[in-house]
C-alpha positions in Angstrom: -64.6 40.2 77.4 -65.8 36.6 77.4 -63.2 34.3 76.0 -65.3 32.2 74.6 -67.1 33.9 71.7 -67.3 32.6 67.9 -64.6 33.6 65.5 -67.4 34.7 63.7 -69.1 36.8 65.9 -70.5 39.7 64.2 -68.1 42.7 64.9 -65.2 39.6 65.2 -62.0 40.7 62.6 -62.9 37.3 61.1 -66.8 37.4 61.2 -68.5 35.9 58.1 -69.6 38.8 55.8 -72.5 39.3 53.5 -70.3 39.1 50.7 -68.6 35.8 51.5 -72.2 34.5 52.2 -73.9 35.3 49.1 -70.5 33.8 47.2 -70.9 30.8 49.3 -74.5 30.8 48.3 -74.4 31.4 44.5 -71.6 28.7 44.4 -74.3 26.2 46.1 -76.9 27.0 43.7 -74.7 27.0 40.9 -75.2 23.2 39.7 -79.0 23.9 40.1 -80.9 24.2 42.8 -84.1 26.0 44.1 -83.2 27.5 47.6 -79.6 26.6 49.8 -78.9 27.9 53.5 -75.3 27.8 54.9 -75.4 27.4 59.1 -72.4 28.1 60.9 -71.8 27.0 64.5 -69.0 27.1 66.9 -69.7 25.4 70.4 -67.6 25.5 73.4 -68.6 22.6 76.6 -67.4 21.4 79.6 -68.2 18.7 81.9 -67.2 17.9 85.7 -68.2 14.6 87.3 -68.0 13.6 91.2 -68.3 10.4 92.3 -68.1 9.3 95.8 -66.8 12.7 97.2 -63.5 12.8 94.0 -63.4 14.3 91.1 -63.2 11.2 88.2 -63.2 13.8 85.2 -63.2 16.9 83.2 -63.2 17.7 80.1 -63.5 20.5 77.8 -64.0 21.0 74.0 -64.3 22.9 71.2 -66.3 22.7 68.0 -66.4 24.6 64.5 -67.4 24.0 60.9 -69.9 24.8 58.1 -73.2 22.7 57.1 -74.6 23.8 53.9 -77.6 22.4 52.1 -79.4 22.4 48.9 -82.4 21.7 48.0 -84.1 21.2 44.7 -87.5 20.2 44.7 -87.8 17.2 47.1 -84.1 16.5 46.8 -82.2 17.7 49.4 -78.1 17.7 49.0 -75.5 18.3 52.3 -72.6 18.6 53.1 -70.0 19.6 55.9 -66.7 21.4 57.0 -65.0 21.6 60.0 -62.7 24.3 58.9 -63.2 27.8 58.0 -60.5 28.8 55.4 -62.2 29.6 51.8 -61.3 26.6 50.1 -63.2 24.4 52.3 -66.0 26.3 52.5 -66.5 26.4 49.0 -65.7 23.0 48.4 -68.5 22.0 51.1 -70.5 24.8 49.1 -70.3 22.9 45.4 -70.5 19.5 47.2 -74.1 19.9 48.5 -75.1 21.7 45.2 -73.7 18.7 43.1 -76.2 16.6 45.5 -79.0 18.2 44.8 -79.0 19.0 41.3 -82.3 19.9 39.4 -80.4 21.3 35.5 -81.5 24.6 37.1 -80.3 27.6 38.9 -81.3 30.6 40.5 -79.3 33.6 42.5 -79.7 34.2 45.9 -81.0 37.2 47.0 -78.9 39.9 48.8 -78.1 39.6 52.4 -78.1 42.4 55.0 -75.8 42.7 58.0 -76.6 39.4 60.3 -79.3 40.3 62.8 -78.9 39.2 66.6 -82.3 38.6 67.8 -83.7 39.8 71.4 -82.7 36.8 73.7 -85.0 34.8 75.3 -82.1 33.1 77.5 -80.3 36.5 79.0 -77.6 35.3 81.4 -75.0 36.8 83.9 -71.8 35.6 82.2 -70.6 32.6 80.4 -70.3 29.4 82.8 -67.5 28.5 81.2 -65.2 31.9 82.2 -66.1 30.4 85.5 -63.7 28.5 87.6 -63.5 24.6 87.6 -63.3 24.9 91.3 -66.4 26.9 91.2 -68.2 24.4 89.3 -66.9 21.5 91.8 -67.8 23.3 95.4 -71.6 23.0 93.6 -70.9 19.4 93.0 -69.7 18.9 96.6 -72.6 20.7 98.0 -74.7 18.3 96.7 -73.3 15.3 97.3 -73.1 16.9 101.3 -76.9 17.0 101.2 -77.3 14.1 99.6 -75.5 11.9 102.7 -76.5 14.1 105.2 -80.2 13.0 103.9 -80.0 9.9 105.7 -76.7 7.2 106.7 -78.9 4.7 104.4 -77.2 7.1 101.3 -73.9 4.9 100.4 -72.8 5.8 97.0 -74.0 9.6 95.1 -72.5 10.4 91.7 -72.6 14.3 90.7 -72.4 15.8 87.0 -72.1 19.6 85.8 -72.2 20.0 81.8 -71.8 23.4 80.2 -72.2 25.0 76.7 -72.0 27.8 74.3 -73.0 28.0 71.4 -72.9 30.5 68.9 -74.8 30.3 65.3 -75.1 32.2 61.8 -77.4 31.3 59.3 -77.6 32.4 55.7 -80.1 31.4 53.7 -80.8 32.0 49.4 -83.9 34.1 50.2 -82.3 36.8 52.3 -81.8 35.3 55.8 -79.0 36.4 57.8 -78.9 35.9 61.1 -77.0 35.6 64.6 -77.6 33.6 67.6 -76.1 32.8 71.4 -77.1 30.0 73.2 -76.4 28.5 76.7 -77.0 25.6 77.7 -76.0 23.7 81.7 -76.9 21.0 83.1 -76.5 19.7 86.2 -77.7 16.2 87.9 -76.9 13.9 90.9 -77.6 10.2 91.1 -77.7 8.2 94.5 -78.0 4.6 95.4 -79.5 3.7 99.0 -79.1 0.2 100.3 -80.9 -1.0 103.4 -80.1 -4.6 104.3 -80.7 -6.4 100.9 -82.8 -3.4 99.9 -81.4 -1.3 97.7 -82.9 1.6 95.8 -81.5 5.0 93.4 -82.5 8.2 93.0 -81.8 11.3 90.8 -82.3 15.3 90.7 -81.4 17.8 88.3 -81.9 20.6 86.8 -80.7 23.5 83.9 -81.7 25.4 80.8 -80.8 28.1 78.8 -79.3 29.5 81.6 -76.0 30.7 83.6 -74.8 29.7 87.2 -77.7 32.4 88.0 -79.6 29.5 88.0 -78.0 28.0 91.2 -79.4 30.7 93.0 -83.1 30.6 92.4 -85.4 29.4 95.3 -85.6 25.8 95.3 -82.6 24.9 92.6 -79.5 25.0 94.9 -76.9 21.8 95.0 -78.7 21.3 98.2 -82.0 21.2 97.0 -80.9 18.5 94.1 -79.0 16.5 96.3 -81.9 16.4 99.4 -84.4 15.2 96.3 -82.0 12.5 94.7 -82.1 10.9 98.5 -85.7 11.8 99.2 -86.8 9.9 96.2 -84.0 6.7 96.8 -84.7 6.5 100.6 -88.9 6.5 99.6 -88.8 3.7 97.4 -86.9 1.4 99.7 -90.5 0.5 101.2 -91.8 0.1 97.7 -93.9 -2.7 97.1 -94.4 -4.3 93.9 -96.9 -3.1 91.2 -100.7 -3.9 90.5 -101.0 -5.1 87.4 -104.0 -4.4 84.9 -105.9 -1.7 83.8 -106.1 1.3 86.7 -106.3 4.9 86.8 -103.3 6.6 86.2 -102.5 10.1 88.0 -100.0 12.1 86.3 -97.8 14.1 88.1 -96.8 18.2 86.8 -93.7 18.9 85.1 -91.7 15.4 84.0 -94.8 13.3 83.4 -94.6 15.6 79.9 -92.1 13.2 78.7 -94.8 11.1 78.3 -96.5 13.3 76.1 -93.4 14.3 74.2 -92.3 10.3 73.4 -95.9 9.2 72.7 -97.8 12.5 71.0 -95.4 14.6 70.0 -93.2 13.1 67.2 -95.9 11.8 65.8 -96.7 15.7 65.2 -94.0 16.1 64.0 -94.2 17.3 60.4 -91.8 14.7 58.3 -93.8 11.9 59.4 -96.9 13.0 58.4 -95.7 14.5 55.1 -94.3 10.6 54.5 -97.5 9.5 56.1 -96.0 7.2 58.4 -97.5 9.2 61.8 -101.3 7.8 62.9 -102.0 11.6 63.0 -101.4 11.9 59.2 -104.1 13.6 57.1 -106.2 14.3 60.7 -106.1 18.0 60.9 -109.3 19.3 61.9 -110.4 16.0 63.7 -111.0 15.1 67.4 -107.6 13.3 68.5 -108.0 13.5 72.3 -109.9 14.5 75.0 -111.7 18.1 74.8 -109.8 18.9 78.0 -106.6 18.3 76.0 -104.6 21.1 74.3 -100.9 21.0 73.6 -98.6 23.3 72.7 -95.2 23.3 71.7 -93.8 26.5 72.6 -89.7 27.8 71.9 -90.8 31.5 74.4 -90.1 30.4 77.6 -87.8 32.0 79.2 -84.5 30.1 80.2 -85.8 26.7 79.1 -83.9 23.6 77.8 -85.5 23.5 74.6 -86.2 27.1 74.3 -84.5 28.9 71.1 -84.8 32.5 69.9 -84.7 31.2 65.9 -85.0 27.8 64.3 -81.9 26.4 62.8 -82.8 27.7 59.7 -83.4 31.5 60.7 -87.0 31.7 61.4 -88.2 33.5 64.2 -90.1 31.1 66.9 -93.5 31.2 68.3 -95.9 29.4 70.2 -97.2 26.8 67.8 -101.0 25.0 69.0 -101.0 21.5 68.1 -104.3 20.1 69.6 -106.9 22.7 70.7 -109.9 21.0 72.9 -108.9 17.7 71.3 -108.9 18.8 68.2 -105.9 18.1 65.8 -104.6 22.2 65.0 -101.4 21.2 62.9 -97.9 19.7 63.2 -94.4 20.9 64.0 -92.9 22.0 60.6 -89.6 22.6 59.0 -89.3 24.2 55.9 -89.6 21.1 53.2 -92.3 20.1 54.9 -93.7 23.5 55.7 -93.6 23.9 51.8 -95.6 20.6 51.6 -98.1 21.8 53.6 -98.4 25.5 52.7 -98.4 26.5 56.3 -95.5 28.8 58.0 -92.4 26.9 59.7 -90.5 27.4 63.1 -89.5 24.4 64.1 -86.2 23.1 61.9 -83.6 21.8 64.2 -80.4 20.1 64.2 -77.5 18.4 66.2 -75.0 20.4 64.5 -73.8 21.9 61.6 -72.8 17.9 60.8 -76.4 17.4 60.2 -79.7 18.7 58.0 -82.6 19.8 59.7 -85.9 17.9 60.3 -89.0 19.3 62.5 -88.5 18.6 66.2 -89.6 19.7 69.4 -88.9 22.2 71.8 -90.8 22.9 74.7 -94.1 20.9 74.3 -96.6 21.6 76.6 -100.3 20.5 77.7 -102.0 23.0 79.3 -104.3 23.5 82.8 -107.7 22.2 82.8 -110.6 22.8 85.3 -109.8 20.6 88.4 -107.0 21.2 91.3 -104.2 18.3 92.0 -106.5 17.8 95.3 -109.6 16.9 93.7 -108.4 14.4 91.2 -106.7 12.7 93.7 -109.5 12.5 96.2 -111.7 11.4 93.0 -109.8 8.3 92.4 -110.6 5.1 94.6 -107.5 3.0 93.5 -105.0 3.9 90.7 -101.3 4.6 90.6 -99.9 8.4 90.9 -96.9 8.5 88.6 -94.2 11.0 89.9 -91.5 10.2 88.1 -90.3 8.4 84.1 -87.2 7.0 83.4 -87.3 5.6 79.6 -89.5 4.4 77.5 -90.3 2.9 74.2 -92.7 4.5 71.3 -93.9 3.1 67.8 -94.5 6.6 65.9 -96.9 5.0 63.3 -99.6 3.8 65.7 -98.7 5.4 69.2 -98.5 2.5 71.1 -96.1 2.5 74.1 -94.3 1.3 77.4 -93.0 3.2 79.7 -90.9 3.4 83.2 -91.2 4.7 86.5 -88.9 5.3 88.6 -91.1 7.0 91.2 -94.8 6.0 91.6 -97.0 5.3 94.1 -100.6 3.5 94.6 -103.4 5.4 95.5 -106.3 4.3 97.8 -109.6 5.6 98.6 -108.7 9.0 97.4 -104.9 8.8 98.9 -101.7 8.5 97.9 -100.1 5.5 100.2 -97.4 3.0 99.1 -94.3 3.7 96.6 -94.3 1.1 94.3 -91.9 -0.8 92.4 -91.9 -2.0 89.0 -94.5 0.4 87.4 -94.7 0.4 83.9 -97.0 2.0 81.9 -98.5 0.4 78.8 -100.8 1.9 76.3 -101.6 3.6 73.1 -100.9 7.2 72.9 -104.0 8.6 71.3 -106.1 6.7 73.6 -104.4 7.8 76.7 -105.4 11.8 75.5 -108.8 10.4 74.6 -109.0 9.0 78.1 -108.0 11.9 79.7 -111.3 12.9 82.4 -109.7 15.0 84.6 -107.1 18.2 84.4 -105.7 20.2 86.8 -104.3 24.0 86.5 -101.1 23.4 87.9 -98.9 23.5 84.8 -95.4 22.7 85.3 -92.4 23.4 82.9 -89.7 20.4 83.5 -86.6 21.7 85.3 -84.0 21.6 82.8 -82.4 17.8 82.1 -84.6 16.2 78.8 -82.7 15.1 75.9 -84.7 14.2 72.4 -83.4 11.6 70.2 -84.5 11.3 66.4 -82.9 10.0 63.3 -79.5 10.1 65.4 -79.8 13.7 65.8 -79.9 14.6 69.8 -81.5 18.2 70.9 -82.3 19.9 74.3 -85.9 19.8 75.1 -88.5 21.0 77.8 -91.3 19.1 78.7 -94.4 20.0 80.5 -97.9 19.4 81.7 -100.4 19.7 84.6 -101.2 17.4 87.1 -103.4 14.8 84.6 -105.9 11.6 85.0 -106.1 9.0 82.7 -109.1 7.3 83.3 -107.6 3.7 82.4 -104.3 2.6 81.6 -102.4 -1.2 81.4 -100.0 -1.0 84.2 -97.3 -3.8 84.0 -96.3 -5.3 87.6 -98.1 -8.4 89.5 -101.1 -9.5 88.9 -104.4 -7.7 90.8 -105.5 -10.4 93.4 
């Protein structure tokens, strides 16, 4: 049996029955209120860093408590516990009502026995029953391959994180239900110097995954650590940046962070219900190219942002957001879901510390017509961007700036130099209404994305295929 496993685990001595629920629920309603959910969560994590070739921490921790929320009509009341016992879960329960109050009350309706749904993350074990010395001999590997790479390697830092989480969510109009979810990541970060040249690169990978992961084909500590140095070693010969407007190649997989920070919170449902998103009140109009469709998809299997239910019990699916160009809908949670009249699946949340709000999990433009090869050879000078670093997005009109950390220029239908000091600069409805060439090569990003909103952090995929902007402002010297 695994050790770590939530003292309220259905089958657990202590697990949260339909009884206690519904009390906790009636209680939360009992000041007035239209609907009130309860969400449980205990999470277990770990982390392991190595930096130049010693061990310079571990940690590990342990998390439980009780978020419930109220809400009555627009109003929404919350509140928090971090322990268990009756008493504070009722308190917690009241407190949130008392929030919200409307001078109205209704019962909740009758739960069943919680529901674990079929797992879209299936793992071998729990990384966490694993060994610390386990977990380091990966982070050695690495760093090995990383200096091996090349003598110009002088400093590599290695990371594993690890977590488990368990959830149970109740909810005033009959939810109950049960959840796992894993979560690892693992990333190395090198710095290369050559003379007064000096240069970093990173690798990485994860999911919703176990240490399984570690041995699929191209995702071994070697793999990551011989990529970190590839990519440091490469832009030591970079030369500095055109500057202007240029065709912009996009490269599969990470370049979706690009589509995530500039498109997809502002189709995200809250800021279009507040009508503070540029996409607000556009459904059914042309808001990109009519190669472009995105997707923002919870179903893959093992992916970061991949979850089986929403943090607020619904079951997940596949949600289009722009179909051909044309604006399909938003990512909804269930006030705004309400607002809109449409389903919802896409409530998340930090923690039990914290309400829900629509977010993104795996979002996703899909293959077009065109192979990596041809759009390449079809562009006469432009910069292929390989890999982002940060970047900073205005959610009401789009407009952006963003970094690379790997780029290159390409010439007469070739990639040549790396480059230096790309950034990217642009609008992002524009840049989907400038896409004019797609390739089929969609690629799902290996594991490492974090999303930020409102404070609230959640794990997130990104994806895409290999894409062409036709024009975009790139920020580096100026074009002689």
């Amino acid at each position: 049996m695994p050790r770590y496993k939530a003292p309220f685990h259905p089958g657990e001595p202590d697990a949260i029955s339909p009884e206690l629920a519904e009390k906790l629920l009636s209680v939360a309603l009992s000041s007035g209120g239209d609907y009130a959910d309860l969400y449980f969560e205990y999470t277990a994590s770990g982390s392991i860093t190595l930096e130049d070739e010693a061990v310079k921490n571990a940690s590990r921790s342990v998390s439980l408590g009780l978020g419930v929320r109220v809400q009555a009509g627009e109003a929404t009341g919350y509140a928090f516990t971090e322990t268990l016992d009756d008493s504070a879960m009722l308190t917690a329960a009241r407190t949130a009502g008392y929030i919200a109050v409307s001078g109205s009350s209704r019962a909740p309706q009758s739960l069943p026995s919680p529901t674990t749904v079929d797992t879209r993350y299936p793992i071998g074990g729990i990384s966490l029953d694993t060994s610390g010395k386990t977990k380091v001999d990966l982070l050695r590997r690495a760093d090995c391959a990383a200096r091996r790479y090349d003598n110009r390697i002088q400093r590599v830092q290695a990371s594993f994180s690890e977590r488990h989480e368990e959830i149970l969510i109740a909810t005033s109009d009959g939810i109950f239900a049960h959840d796992v979810r894993p979560l690892i990541r693992f990333g190395i970060h090198v710095v290369a110097e050559d003379g007064d040249k000096r240069q970093s690169g990173s690798a990485g990978g994860g999911g919703r995954v176990g240490l399984e992961y570690f041995l699929l084909h191209g995702r071994t500590p070697e793999a990551h650590g011989q990529e970190a140095a590839r990519v440091a070693i490469a832009m030591l010969d970079a030369v500095e940046a055109p500057a202007g407007e240029l065709p912009v190649i996009l490269a599969p997989g990470d370049s979706g962070i690009l589509l995530h920070e500039a498109v997809g919170h502002g189709l995200e449902a809250d800021f279009n219900r507040k009508k503070t998103s540029n996409y607000s009140d556009r459904v059914g109009q042309a808001v990109a190219s009519s190669l472009v469709t995105v997707i923002d998809d919870p179903t893959y299997s093992g992916g970061r942002g991949s979850i089986n239910i929403d943090d607020e019990g619904q079951p997940t699916g596949p949600s289009t957001l722009i179909h051909n160009g044309v604006l399909c809908g938003y990512m909804q949670d269930r006030l705004s879901a309400r607002h809109f009249k449409v389903p919802s699946c896409n409530g998340r949340r930090e923690s039990f510390r914290a309400a829900p709000m629509p977010r993104m999990t795996n979002t996703i433009m899909l293959g077009g017509p065109h192979t990596a090869e041809e759009i390449i050879a079809a562009t006469p000078k432009g910069i292929f961007a390989r890999r982002f670093s940060g970047g900073q997005v205005n959610i009401s009109n789009g407009d952006f700036v963003f970094s690379l950390t790997e780029s290159y220029l390409v010439e007469n239908g070739r990639i040549t130099a790396p480059l230096k000091g790309v950034n990217l600069i642009g609008n992002g409805p524009e840049a989907l209404s400038r896409v004019d060439m797609l390739a089929a090569d969609v690629e799902l990003s290996d594991g490492i994305w974090t999303c930020g909103k409102d404070g609230q952090s959640v794990p997130v995929g990104v994806g895409c295929p290999t894409i062409r902007v036709s024009h975009m402002t790139i920020g580096g010297t100026q074009v002689g």
